[in-house]
ROVO-97304 format. One record per residue: residue number from 1; x, y negated, z negated of N, C-alpha, C, CB in turn. Coordinates in nm, 3 decimals, always signed. Glycine has a CB too. Layout:
N
NUM X Y Z X Y Z X Y Z X Y Z
...
//
This chain:
169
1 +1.642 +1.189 -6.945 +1.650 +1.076 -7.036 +1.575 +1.106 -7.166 +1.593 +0.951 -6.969
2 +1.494 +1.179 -7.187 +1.373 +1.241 -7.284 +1.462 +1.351 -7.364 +1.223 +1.323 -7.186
3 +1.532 +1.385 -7.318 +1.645 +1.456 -7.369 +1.737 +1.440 -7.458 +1.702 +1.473 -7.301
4 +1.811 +1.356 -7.388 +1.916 +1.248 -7.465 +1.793 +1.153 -7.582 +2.012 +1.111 -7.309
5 +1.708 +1.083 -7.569 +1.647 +1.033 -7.660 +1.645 +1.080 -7.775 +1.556 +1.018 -7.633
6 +1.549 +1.261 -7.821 +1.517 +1.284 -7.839 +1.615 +1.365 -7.978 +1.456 +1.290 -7.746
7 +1.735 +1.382 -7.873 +1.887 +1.426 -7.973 +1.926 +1.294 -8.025 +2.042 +1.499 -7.876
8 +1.924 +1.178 -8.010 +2.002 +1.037 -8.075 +1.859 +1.056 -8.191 +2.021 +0.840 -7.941
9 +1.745 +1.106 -8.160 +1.647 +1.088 -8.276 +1.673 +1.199 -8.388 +1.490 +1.099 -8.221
10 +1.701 +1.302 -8.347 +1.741 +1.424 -8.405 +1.855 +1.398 -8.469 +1.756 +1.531 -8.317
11 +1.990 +1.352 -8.408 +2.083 +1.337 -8.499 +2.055 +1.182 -8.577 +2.227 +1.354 -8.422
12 +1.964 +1.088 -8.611 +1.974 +0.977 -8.676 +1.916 +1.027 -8.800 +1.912 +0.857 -8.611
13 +1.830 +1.130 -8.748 +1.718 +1.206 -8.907 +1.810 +1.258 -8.985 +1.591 +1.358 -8.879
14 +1.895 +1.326 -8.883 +1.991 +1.468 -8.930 +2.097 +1.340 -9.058 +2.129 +1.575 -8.728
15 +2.124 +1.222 -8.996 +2.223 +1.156 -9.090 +2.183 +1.093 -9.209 +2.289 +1.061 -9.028
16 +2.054 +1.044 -9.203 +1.981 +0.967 -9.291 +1.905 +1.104 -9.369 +1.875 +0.842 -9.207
17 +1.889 +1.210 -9.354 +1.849 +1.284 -9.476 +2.028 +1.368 -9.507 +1.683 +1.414 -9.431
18 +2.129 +1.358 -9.471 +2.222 +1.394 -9.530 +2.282 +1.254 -9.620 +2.310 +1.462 -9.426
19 +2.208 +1.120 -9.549 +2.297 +1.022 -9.685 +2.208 +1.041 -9.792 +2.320 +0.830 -9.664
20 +2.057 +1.089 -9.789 +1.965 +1.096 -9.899 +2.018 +1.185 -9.955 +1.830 +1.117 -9.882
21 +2.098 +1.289 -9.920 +2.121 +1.410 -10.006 +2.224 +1.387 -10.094 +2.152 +1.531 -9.933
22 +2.327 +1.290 -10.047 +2.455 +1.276 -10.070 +2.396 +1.196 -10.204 +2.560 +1.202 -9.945
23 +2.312 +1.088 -10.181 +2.279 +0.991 -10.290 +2.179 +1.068 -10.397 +2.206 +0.850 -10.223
24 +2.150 +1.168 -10.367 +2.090 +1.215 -10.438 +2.206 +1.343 -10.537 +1.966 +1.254 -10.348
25 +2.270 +1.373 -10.491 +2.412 +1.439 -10.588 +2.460 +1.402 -10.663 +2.517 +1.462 -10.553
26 +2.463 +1.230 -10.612 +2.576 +1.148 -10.667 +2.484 +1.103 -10.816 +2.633 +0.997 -10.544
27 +2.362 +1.066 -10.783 +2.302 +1.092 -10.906 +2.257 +1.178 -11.028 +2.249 +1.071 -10.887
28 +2.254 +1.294 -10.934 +2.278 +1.411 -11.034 +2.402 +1.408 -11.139 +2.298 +1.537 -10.950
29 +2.534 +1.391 -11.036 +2.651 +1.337 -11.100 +2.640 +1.244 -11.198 +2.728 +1.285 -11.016
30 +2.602 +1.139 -11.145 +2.553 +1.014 -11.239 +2.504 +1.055 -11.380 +2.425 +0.935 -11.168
31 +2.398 +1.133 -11.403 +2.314 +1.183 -11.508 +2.435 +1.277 -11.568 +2.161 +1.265 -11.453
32 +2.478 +1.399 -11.538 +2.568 +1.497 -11.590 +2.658 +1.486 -11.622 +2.591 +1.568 -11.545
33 +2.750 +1.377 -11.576 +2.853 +1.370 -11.610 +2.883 +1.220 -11.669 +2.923 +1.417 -11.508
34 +2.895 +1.119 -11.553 +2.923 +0.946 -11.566 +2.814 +0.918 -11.704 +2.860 +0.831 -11.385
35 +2.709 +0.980 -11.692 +2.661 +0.883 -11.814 +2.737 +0.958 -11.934 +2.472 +0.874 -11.841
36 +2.714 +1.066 -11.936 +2.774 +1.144 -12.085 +2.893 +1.109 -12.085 +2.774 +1.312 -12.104
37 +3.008 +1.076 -11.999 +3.165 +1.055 -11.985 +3.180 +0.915 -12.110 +3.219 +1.003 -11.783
38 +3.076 +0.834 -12.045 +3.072 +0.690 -12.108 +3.026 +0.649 -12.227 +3.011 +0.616 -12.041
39 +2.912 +0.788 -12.288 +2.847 +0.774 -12.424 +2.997 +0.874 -12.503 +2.643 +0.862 -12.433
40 +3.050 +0.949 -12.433 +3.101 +1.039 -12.524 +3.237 +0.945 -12.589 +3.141 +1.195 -12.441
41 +3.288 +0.853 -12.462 +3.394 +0.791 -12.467 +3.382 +0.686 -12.622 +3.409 +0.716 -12.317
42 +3.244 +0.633 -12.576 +3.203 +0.498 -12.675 +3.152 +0.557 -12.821 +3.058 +0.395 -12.597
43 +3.135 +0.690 -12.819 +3.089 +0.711 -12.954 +3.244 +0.795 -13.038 +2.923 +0.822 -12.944
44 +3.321 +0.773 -12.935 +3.449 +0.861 -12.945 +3.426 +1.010 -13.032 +3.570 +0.765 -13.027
45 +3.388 +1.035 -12.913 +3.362 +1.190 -12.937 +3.415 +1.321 -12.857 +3.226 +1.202 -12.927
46 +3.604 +1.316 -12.888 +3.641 +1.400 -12.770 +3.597 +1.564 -12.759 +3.794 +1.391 -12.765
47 +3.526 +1.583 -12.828 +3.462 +1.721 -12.784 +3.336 +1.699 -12.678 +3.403 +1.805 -12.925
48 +3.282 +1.656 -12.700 +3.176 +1.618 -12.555 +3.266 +1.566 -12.467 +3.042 +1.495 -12.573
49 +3.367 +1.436 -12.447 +3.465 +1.461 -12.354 +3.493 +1.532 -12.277 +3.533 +1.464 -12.380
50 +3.561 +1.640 -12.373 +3.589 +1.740 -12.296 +3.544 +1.873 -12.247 +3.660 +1.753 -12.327
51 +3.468 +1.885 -12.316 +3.353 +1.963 -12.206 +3.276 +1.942 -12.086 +3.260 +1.988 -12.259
52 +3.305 +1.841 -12.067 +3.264 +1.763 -11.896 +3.415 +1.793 -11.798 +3.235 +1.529 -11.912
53 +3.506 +1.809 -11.882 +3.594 +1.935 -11.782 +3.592 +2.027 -11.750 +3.676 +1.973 -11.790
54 +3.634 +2.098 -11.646 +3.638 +2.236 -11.631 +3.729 +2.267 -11.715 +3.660 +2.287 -11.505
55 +3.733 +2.440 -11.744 +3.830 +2.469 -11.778 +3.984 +2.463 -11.739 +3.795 +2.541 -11.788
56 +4.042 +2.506 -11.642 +4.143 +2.433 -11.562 +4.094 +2.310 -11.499 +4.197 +2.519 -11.457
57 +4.186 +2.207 -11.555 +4.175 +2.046 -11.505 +4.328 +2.048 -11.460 +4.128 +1.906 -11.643
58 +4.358 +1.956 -11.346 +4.441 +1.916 -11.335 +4.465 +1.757 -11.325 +4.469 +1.983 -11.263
59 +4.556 +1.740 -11.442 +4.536 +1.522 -11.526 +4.683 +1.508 -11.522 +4.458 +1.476 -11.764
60 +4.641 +1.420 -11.409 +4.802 +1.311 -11.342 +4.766 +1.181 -11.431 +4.805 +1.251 -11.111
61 +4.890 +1.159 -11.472 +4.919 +1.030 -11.585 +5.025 +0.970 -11.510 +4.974 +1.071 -11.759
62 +5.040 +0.824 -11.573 +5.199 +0.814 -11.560 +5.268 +0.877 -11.670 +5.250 +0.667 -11.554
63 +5.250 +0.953 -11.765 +5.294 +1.048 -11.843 +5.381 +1.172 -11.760 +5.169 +1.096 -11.915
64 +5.288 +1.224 -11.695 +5.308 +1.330 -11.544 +5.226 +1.405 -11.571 +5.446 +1.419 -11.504
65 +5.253 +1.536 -11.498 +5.128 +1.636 -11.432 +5.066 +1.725 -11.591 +5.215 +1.783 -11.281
66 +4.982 +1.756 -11.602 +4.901 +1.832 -11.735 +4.834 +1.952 -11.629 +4.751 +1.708 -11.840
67 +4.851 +2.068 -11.651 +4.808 +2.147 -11.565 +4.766 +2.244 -11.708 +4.922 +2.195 -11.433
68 +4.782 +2.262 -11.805 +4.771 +2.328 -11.914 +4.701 +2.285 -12.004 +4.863 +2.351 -11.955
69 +4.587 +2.186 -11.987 +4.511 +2.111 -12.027 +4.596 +2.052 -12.213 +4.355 +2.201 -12.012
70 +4.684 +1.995 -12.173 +4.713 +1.933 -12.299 +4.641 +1.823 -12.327 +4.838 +1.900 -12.311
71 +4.594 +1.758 -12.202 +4.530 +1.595 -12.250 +4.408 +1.647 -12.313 +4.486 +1.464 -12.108
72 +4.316 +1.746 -12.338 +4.248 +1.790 -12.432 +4.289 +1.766 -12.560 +4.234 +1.901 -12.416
73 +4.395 +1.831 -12.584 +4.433 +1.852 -12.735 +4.452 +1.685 -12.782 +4.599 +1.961 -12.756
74 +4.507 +1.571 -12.680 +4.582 +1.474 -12.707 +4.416 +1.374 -12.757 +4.702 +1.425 -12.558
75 +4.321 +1.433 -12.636 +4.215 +1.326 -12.681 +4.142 +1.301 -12.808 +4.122 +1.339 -12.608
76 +4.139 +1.501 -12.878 +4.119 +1.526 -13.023 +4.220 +1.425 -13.101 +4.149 +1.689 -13.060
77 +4.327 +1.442 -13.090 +4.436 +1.342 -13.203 +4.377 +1.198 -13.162 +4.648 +1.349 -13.163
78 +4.370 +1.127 -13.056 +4.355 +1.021 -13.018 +4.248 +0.955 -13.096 +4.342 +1.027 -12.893
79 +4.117 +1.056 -13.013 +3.964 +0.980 -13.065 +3.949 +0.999 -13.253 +3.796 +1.090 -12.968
80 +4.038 +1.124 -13.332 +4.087 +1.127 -13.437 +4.132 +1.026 -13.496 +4.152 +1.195 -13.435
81 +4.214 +0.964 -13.448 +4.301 +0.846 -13.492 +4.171 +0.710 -13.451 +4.484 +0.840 -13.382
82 +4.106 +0.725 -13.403 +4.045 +0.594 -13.373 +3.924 +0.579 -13.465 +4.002 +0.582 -13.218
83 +3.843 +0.725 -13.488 +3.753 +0.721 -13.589 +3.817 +0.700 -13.729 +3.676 +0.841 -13.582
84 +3.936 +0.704 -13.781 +3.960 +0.708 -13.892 +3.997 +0.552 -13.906 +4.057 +0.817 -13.925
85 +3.992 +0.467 -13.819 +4.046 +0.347 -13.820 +3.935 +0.243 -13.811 +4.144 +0.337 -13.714
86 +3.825 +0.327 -13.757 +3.692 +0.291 -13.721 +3.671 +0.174 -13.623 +3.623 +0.262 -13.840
87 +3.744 +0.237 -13.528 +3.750 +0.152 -13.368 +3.616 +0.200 -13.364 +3.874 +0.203 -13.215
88 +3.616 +0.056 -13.244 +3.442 +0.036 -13.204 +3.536 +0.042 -13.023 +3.314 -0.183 -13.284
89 +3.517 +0.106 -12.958 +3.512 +0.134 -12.768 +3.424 +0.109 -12.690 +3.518 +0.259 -12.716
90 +3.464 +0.046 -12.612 +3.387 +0.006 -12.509 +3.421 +0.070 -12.349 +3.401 -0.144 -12.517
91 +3.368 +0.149 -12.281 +3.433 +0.143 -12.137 +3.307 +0.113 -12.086 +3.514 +0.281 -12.068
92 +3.390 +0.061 -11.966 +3.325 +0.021 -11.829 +3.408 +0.071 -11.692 +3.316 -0.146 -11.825
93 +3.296 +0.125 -11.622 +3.378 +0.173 -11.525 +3.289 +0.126 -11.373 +3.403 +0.351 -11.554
94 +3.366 +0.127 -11.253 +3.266 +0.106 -11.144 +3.317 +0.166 -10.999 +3.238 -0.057 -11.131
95 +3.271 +0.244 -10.902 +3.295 +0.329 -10.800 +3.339 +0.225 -10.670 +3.158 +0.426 -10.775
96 +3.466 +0.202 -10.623 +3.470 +0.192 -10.523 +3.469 +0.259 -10.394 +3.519 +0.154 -10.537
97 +3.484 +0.396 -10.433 +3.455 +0.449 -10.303 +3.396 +0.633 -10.365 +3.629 +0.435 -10.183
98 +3.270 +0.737 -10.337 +3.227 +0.853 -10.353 +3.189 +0.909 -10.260 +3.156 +0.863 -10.424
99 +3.263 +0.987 -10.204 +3.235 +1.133 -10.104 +3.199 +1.284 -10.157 +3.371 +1.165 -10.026
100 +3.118 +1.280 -10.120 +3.052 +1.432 -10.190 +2.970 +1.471 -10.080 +2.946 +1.421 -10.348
101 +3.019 +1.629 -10.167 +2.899 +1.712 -10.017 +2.780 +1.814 -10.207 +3.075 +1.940 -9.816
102 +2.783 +1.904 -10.116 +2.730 +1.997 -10.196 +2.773 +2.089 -10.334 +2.710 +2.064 -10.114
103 +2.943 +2.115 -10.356 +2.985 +2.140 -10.454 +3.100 +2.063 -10.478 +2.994 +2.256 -10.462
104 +3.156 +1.917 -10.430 +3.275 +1.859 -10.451 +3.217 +1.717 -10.428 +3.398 +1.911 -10.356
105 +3.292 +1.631 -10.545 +3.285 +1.494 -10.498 +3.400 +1.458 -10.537 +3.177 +1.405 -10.543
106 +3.457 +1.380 -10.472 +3.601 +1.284 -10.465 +3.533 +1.101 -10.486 +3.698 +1.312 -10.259
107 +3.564 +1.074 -10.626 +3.539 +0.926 -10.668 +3.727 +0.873 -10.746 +3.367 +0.927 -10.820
108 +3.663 +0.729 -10.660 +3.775 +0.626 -10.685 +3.704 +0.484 -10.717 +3.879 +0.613 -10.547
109 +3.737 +0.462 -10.844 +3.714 +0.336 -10.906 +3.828 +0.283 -11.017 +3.578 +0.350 -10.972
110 +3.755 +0.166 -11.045 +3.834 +0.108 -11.185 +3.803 +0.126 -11.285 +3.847 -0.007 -11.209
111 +3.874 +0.048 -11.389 +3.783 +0.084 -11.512 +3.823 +0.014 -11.609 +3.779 +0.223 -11.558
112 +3.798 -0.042 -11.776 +3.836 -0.113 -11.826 +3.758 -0.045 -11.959 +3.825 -0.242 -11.765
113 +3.851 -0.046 -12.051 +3.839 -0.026 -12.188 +3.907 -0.105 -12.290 +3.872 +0.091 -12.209
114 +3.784 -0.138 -12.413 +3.792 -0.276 -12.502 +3.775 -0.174 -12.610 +3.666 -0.423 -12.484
115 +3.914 -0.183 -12.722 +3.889 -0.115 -12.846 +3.935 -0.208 -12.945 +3.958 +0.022 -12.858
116 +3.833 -0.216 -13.016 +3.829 -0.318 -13.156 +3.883 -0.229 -13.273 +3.656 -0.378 -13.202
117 +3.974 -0.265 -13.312 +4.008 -0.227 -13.462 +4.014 -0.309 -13.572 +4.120 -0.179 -13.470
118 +3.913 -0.349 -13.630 +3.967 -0.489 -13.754 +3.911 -0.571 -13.672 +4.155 -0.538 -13.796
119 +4.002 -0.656 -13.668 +3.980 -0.820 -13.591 +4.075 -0.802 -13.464 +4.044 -0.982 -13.705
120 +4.126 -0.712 -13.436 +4.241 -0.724 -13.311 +4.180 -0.638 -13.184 +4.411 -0.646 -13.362
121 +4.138 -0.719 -13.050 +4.089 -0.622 -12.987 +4.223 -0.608 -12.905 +3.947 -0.648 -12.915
122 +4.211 -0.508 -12.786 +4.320 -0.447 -12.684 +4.158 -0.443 -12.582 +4.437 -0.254 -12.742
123 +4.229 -0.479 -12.467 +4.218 -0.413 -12.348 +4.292 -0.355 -12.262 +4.179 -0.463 -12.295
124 +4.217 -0.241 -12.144 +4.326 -0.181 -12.097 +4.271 -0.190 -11.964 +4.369 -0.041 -12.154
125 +4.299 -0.163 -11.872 +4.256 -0.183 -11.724 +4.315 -0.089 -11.622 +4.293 -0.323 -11.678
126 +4.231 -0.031 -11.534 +4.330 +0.098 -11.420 +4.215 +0.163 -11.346 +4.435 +0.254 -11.518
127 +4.270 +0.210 -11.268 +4.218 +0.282 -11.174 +4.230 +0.444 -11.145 +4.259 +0.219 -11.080
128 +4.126 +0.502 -11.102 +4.156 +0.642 -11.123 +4.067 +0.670 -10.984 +4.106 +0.719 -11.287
129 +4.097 +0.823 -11.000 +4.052 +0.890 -10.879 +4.022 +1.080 -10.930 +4.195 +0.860 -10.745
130 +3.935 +1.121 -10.920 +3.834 +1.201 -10.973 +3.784 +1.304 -10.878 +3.728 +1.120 -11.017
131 +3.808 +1.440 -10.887 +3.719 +1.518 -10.808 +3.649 +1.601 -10.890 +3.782 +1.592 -10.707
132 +3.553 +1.624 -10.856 +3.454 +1.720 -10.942 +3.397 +1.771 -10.899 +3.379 +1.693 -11.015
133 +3.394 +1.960 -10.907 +3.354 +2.078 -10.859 +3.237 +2.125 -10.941 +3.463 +2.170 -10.857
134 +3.086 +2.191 -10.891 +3.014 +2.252 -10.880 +3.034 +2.385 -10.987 +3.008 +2.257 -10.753
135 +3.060 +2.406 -11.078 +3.100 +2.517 -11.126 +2.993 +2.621 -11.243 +3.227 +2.466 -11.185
136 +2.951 +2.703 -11.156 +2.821 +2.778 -11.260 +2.686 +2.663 -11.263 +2.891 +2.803 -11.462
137 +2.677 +2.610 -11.164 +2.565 +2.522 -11.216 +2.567 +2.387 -11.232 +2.534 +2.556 -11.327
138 +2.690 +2.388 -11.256 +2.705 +2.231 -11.361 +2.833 +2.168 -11.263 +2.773 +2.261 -11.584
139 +2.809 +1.985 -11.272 +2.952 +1.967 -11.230 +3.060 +1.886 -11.372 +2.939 +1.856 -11.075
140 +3.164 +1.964 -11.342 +3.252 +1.964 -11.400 +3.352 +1.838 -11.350 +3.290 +2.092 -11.395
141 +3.500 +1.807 -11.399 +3.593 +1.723 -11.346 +3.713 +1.841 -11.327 +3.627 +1.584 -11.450
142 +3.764 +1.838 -11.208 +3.868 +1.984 -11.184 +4.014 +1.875 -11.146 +3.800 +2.128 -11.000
143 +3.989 +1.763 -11.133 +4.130 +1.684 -11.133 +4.101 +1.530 -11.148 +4.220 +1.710 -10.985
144 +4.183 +1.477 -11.241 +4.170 +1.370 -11.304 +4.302 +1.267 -11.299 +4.133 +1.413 -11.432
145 +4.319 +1.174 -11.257 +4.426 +1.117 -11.234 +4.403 +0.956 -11.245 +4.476 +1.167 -11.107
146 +4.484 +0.926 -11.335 +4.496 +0.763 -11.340 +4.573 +0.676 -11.342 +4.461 +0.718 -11.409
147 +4.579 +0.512 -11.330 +4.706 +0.446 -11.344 +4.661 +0.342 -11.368 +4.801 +0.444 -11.245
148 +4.774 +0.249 -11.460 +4.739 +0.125 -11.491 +4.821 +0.025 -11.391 +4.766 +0.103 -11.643
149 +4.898 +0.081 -11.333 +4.995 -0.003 -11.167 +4.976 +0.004 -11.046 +5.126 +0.031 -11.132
150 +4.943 -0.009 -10.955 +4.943 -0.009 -10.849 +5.019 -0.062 -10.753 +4.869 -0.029 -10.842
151 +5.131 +0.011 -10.675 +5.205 -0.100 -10.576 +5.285 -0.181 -10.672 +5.094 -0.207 -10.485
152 +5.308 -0.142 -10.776 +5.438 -0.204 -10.903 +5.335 -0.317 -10.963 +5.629 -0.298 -10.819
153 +5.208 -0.344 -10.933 +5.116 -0.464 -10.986 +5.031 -0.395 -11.098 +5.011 -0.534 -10.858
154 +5.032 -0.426 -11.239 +4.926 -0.386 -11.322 +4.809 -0.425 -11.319 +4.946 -0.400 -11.421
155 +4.759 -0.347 -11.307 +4.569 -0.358 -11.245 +4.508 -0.466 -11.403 +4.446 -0.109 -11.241
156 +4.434 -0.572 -11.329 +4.420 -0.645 -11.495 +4.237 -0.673 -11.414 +4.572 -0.856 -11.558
157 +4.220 -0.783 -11.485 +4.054 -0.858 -11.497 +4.030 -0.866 -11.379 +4.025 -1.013 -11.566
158 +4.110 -0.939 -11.256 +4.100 -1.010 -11.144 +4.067 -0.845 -11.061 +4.255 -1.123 -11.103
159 +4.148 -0.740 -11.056 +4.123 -0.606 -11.028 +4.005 -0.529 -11.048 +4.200 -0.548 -11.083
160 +3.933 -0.536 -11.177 +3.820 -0.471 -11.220 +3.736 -0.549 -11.186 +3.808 -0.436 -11.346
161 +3.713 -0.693 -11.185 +3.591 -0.800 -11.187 +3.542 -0.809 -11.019 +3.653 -0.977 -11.256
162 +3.674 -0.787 -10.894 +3.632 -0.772 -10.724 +3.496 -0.635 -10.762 +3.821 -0.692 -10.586
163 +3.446 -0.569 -10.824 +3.405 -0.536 -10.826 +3.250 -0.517 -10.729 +3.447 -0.553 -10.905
164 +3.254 -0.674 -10.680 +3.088 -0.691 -10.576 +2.961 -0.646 -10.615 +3.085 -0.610 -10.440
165 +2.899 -0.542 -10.528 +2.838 -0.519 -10.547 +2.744 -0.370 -10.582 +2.842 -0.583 -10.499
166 +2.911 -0.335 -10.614 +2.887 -0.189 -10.668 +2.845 -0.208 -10.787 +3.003 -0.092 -10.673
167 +2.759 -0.062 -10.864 +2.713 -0.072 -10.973 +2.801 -0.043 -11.096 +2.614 -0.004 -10.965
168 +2.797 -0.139 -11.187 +2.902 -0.149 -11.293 +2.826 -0.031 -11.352 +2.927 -0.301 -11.388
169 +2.896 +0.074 -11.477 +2.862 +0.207 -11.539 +2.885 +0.149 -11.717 +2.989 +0.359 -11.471
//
């Protein structure tokens, strides 16, 4: 019986210092990437953008597959076009679900972006899903995929706001 105890104690340590580890990645993540993703986005600055990619990314749109990193080139014209117009951006994003080990994490959340131009704002609303590899040191984003539909339903306020009690970004 001292036996069996002793392994249910061994494996409860063994799980609770692997969720410390896990939460402790995810913050690393947090710092390296999610925060810079969100300053680079809001100061629209697609060269910091995109250097939080790896070099091969693979970015599913409803556009379709980018395996040749064109959405690079597209974010230069984009965040181009927005500074010259002198949009003010806002994103917000929040994790519903992050699995990570030691060089991979797989995140799925929502997200919502508010761009002011003039007096006319837009919002946009969707969900994405994210893996990001360990690469030289650093973590990178190695596949990027998003959508503003789900199940033929466009993801709107009521979608991003179930949010609970995960931490808004």
């Amino acid at each position: 019986m001292r036996i069996i105890i002793l392994l249910l104690i061994m494996c409860m340590s063994g799980l609770s210092s692997a969720q410390i580890n896990m939460e402790r990645i995810q913050k690393e993540i947090d710092k390296t990437v999610w925060i810079e993703f969100k300053s680079a986005f809001e100061r629209i600055d697609a060269k910091a953008l995109n250097a939080l990619y790896a070099d091969q990314t693979l970015r599913v749109s409803p556009k379709g597959i980018d395996t040749e990193n064109h959405f690079k080139a597209a974010n230069l014209e984009r965040f181009q076009t927005l500074n010259e117009s002198s949009a003010i951006v806002k994103l917000d994003f929040w994790f519903e679900s992050r699995h990570t080990n030691q060089n991979t994490s797989y995140e799925v959340g929502y997200y919502r972006i508010v761009t002011k131009i003039g007096d006319e704002n837009s919002i946009y609303y969707g969900q994405f899903h994210i893996v990001l590899k360990k690469i030289s040191g650093s973590w990178k984003i190695v596949q990027d995929w998003d959508t503003a539909i789900i199940n033929g339903k466009k993801i709107g306020k009521i979608e991003f706001e179930r949010m609970g009690t995960n931490q808004l970004y």
